[in-house]
N, C-alpha and C positions, 0 to 999 in steps of 0.2 A: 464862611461856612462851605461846605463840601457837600455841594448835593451828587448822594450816593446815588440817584437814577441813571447819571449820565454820566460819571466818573465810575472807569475800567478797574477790576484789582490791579493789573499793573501801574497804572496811574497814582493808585494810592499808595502802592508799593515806591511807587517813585520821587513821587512826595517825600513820602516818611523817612526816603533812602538820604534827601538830602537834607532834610533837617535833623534825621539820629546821627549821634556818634557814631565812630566805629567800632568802637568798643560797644556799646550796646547793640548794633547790628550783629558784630561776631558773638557774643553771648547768646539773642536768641536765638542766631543760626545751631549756636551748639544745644540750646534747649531742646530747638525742635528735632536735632540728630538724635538727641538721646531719648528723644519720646517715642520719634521712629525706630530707632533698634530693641529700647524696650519693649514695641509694639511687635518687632520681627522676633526676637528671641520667644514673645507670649505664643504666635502664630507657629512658631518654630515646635516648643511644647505639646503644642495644642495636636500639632502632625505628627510631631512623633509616640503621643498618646493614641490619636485615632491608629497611624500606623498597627503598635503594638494591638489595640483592638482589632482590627482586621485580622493579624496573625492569630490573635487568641478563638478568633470567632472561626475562622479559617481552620485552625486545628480541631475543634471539637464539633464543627460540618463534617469533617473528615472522619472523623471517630461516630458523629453518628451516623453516617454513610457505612459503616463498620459495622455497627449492633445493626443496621436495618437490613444489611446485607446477610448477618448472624441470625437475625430473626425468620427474614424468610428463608431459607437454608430450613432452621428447626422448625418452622410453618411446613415445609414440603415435607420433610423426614414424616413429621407426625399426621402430616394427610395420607402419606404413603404407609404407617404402621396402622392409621386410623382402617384405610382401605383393603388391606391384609386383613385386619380382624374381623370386619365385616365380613368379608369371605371363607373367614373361617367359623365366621360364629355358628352357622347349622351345624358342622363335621362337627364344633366341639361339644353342641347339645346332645349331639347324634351318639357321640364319645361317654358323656356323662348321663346319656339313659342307658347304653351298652353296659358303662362299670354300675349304676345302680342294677340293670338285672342282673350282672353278675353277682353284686353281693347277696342278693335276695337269692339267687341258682347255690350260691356258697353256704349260705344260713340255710337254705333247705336239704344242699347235699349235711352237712353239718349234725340235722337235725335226724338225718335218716339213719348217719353214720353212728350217731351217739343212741339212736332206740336200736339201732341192729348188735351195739355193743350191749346194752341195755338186756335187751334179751340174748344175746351169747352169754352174760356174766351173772342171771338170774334165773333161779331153780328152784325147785320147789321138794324139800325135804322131810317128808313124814315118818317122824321119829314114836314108831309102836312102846316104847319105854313109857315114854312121855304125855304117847294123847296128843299127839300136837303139829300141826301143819307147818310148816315155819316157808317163808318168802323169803329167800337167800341172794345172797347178791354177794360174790367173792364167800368172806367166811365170814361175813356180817347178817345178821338177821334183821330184815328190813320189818317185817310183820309176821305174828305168830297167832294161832288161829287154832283151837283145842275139837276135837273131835269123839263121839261119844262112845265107841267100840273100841277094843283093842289096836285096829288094825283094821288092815284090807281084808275083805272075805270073798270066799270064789262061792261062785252059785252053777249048780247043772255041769259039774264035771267040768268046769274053765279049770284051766292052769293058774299057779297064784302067782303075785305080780313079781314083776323081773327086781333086781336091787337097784336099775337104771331104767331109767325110762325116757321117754320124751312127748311133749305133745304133739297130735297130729290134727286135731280138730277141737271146736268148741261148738255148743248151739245151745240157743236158748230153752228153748224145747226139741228133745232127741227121742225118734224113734231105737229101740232096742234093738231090730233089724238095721246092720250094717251090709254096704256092697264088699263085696270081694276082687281082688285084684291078684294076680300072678302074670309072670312070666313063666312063658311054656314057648319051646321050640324058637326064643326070637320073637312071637308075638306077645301083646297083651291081649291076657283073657280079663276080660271084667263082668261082673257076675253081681248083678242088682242088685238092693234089698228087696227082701218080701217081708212087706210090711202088715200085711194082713187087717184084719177090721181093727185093732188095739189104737186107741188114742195116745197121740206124742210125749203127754206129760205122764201117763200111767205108770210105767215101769220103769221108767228114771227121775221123774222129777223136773226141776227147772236147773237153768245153769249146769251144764254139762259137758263135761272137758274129758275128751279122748287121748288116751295116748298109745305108742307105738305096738305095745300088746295088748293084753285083755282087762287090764287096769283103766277104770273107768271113775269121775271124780264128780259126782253129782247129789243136788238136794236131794231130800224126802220125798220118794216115790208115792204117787196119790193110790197105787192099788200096790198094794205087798205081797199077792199071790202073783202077779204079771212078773213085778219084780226077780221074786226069787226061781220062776220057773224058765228066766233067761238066763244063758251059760255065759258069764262073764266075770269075773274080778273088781271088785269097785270099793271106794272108800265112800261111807254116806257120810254127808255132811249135812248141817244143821242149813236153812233157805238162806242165814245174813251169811255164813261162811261159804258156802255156795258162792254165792252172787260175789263177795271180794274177792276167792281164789279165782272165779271167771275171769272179773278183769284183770286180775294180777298174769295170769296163763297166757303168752300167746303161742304161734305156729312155733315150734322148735324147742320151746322152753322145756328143760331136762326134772326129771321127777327121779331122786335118789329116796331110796328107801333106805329107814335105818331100823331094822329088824329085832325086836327086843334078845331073840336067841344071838343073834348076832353079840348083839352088847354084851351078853352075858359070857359068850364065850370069851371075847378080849377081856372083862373083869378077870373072870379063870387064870389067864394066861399074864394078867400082872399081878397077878398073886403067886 
């Protein structure tokens, strides 16, 4: 027996050398060659696997060194657009309360523009034929309004109304004493009313709309002897048509008369 304590691998290798064939020694020798190169070609593999992972890992280190580099790039861009806008953000609040008062300064030039067209384009046409007041706007009748006399009548030697007119004042209650005004020499002469003890509503009424001559366009006079002993031209009207031509009337609004003699003449003359 071969105690393996104190017998060397060599030893036993030396042993076996002289009792194996040679033949069997060269065979295992070639076993164990070929288990060794099996072994290197596996190792062999195994390297040129890890290799190739190294490249592949290598390459898309690379690439993502690439997007972190692309990232921060668009990380700065967008601090630096971030930080612009912040410094613009007042001027553009500042910008977008300027264009809201602008549109509000537009919508009220707008609104100004369209009442001053409003009254340039709206007149007021009292046709003696007819009885009747008419709210005119172009050659549209906006509102028609019947009146109880033929016509305007003069009182105290007034002159009778122009076929054009316009207005120049309105008031709710009107004294029958008007101021006077002229030109003389380059100055203005202005020349009060004298209004005397007479109370405002006596001799015209309520709703009282003036215009440029002695045409005068007022309710029901609470006293009829005041009335008729002031020298003026007036159409009376009933206190609801009153009250609607006041507000329909403003400063400027044009008063065309349509004169029943008138009418009758053009009938004549298409005949």
């Amino acid at each position: 027996m071969i105690d393996l304590k104190t017998v060397t691998l060599a030893q036993v290798l030396e042993r076996l050398s002289r009792r194996a064939r040679p033949l069997a020694i060269i065979g295992c020798g070639l076993v164990i060659l070929l288990v060794l190169h099996g072994w290197r070609l596996s190792l062999r593999a195994k390297a040129e696997a890890a290799r190739r992972g190294n490249e592949v890992l290598a390459e898309r280190a690379e690439e993502s060194a690439q997007l972190l580099a692309e990232a921060a790039s668009q990380r700065d861009e967008r601090l630096k657009r971030l930080a612009v806008f912040r410094k613009g953000l007042p001027k553009l609040t500042e910008d977008r309360r300027q264009i809201y008062e602008s549109g509000l300064q537009l919508q009220e030039e707008k609104r100004l523009l369209e009442k001053q067209l409003e009254i340039m384009t709206t007149y007021l046409l009292i046709d003696e034929l007819e009885r009747q007041v008419h709210v005119m706007r172009a050659e549209q009748a906006l509102e028609t309004y019947p009146f109880g006399f033929s016509g305007p009548r003069s009182y105290g030697g007034a002159k009778a109304a122009a076929a054009l007119d316009a207005v120049v004042s309105k008031e709710r209650f009107a004294h029958p004493e008007r101021p006077k005004s002229e030109q003389v020499a380059g100055q203005l002469q202005w020349e009060p009313p004298q209004v005397g003890t007479s109370a405002r509503v006596n001799a015209l009424g309520e709703y009282v709309v003036f215009a440029r001559g002695a045409l005068i366009l007022h309710g029901p006079p609470a006293k009829e002897d005041e009335h008729t002993s002031y020298p003026h031209a007036c159409l009376e009207l009933s206190l609801p048509v009153a009250k609607r031509l006041y507000a329909a009337a403003n400063i400027g609004t044009r008063i065309v008369m349509k004169s029943a003699a008138a009418a009758a003449v053009k009938g004549k003359k298409k005949r």
